[in-house]
C-alpha positions as CSV (number, residue, x, y, z in Angstrom):
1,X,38.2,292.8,-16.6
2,X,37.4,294.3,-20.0
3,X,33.5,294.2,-19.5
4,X,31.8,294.6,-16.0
5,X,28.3,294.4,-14.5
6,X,27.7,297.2,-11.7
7,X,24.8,296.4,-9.9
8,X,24.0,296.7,-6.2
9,X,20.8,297.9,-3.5
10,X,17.7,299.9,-5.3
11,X,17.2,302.8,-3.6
12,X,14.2,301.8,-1.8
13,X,16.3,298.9,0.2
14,X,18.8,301.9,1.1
15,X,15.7,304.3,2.5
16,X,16.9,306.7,-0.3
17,X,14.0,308.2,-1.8
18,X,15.5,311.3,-3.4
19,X,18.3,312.5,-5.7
20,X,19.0,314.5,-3.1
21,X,20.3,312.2,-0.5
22,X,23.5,312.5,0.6
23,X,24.4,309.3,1.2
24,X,24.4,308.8,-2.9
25,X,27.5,310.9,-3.7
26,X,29.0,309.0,-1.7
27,X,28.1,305.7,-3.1
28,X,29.3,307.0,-6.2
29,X,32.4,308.0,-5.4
30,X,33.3,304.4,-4.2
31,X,31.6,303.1,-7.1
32,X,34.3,305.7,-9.1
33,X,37.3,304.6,-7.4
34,X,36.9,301.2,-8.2
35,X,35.5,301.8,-11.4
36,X,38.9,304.1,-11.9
37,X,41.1,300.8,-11.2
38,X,39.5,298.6,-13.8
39,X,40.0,301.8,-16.4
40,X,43.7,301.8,-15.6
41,X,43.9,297.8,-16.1
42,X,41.8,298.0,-19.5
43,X,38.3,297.8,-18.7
44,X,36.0,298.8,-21.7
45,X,32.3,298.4,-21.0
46,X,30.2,299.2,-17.7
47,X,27.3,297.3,-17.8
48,X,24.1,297.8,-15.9
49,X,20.7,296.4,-15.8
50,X,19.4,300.2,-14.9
51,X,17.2,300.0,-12.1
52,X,16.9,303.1,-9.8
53,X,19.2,303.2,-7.2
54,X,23.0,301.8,-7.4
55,X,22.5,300.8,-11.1
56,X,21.8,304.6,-12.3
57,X,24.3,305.9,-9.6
58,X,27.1,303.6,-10.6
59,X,26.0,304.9,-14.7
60,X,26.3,308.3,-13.7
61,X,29.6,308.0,-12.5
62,X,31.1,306.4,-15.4
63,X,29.4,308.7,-17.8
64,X,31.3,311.2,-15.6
65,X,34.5,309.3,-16.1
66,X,34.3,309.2,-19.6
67,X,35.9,312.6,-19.5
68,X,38.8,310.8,-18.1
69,X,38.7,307.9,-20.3
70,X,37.3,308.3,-23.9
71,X,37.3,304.5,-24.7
72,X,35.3,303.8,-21.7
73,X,32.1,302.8,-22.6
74,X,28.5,302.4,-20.7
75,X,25.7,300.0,-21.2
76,X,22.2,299.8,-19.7
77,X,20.2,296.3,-20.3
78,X,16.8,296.1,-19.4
79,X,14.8,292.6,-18.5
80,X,11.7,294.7,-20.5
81,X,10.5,298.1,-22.5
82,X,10.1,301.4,-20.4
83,X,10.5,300.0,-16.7
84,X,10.8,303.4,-15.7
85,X,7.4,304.2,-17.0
86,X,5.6,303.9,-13.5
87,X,8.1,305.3,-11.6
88,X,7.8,309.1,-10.4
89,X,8.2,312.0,-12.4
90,X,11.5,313.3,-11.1
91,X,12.7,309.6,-11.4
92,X,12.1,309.4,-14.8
93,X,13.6,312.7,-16.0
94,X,16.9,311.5,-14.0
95,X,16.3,308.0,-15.6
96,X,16.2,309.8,-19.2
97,X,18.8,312.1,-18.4
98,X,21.5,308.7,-18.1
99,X,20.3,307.7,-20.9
100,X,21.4,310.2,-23.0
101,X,24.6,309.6,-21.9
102,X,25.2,305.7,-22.3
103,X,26.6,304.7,-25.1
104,X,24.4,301.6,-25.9
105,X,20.3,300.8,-24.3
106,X,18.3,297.4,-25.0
107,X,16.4,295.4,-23.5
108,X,16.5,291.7,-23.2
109,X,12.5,291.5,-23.8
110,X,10.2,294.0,-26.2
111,X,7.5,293.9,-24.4
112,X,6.1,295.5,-21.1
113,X,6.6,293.6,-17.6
114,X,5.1,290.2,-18.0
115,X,6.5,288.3,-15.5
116,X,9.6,287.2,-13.6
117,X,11.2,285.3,-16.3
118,X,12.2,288.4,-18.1
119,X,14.4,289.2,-15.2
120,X,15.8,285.9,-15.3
121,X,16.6,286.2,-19.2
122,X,18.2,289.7,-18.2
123,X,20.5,288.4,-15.6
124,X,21.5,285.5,-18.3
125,X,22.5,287.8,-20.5
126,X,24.3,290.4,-18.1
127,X,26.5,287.7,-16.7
128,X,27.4,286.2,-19.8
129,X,28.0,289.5,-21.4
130,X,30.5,290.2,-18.5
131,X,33.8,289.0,-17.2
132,X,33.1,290.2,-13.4
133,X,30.7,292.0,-11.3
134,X,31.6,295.1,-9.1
135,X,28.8,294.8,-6.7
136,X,27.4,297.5,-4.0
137,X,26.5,294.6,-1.2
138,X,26.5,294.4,3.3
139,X,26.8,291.1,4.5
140,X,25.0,292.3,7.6
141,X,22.1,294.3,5.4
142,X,21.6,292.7,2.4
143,X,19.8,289.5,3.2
144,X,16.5,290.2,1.8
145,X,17.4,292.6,-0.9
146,X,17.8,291.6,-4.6
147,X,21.8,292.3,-4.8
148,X,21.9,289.0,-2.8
149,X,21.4,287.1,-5.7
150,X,23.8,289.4,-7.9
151,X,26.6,288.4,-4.9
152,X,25.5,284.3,-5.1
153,X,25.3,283.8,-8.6
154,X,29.1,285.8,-9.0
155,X,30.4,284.0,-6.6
156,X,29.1,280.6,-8.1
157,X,30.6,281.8,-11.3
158,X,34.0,282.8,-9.9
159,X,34.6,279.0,-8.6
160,X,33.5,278.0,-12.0
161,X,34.7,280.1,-14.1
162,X,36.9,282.7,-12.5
163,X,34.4,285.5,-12.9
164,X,35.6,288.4,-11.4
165,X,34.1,289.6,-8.0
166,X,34.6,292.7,-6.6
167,X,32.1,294.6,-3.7
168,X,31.7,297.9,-2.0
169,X,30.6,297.6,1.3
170,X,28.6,300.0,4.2
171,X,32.3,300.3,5.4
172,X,33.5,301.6,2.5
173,X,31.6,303.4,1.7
174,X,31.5,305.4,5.5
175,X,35.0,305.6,5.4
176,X,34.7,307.6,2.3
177,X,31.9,310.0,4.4
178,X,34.5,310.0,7.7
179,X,37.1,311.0,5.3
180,X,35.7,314.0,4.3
181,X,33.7,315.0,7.4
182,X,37.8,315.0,8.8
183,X,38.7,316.9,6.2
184,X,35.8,319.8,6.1
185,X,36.6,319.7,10.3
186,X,40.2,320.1,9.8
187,X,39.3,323.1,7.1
188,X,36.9,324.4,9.6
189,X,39.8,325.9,11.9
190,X,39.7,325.3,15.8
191,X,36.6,324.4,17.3
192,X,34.7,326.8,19.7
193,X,35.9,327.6,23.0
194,X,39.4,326.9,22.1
195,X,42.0,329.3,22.1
């Protein structure tokens, strides 16, 4: 995959409601991993449609791996102008802090939110600007949320057209969290009352 849409939950649908949650680092650093894979096979462009939650997480991260890999660049897309502009105050300073590190911002319509087509036109766009999606999704969870769609309309794409699909699941994404909760335990020393 040279270009790739990474999408997934907002934060709302996770019950994250904070930058400070801790359950974001470590979508991130799933996000990373995969994201490190397609940089080793030639990916260029990240592309996102920048909506708070999995979309800004999954930016950070590659900003962050542009370090690693200069040519890597990131894209947000927007379906309109300033979609952030209700959100909270913190939200929007974290919102403005990714984009001063993306490499390229539109958005598919100029004007403020009008209606559902302009998220329509967006998702046109994204997945024809992209050769596969790398998608944050639960089969068990996501049912109601938006990255259900995201999952459908890849995999309707993939029969068609062999558009890439890759997902990061709860599972994954735990086993990242037991991973380290092992390793801070086996840093930790004995446990109390031993010895």
């Amino acid at each position: 995959m040279k270009n790739v849409l990474v999408t997934g939950y907002r934060a709302h649908e996770l019950n994250i409601f904070g930058q400070k949650h801790p359950g974001i680092a470590y979508i991130q650093k799933a996000v990373t991993a995969k994201l490190v894979q397609l940089a080793e096979e030639g990916l260029e462009w990240v592309i996102s449609p920048g909506q708070y939650g999995v979309d800004l997480w999954a930016c950070e991260a590659a900003i962050a791996l542009k370090r690693q890999y200069p040519d890597l660049r990131v894209a947000i897309i927007t379906a309109f102008e300033h979609p952030e502009e209700n959100w909270k105050e913190d939200k929007k300073e974290y919102y403005n802090r990714i984009l001063q590190g993306i490499d390229y911002y539109g958005a598919v319509s100029r004007q403020p939110y009008s209606g559902p087509w302009q998220f329509r036109a967006r998702d046109d766009l994204l997945f024809r600007k992209t050769d596969g999606i790398l998608l944050v999704y639960d089969e068990e969870t996501g049912e109601g949320s938006s990255a259900r769609f995201y999952k459908e309309r890849a995999l309707k794409l993939q029969q068609e057209e062999g558009y890439g699909y890759l997902s990061i699941g709860t599972e994954d994404i735990q086993s990242l969290a037991d991973e380290e909760a092992s390793g801070w335990d086996d840093a930790a020393g004995p446990e109390m009352g031993e010895g």
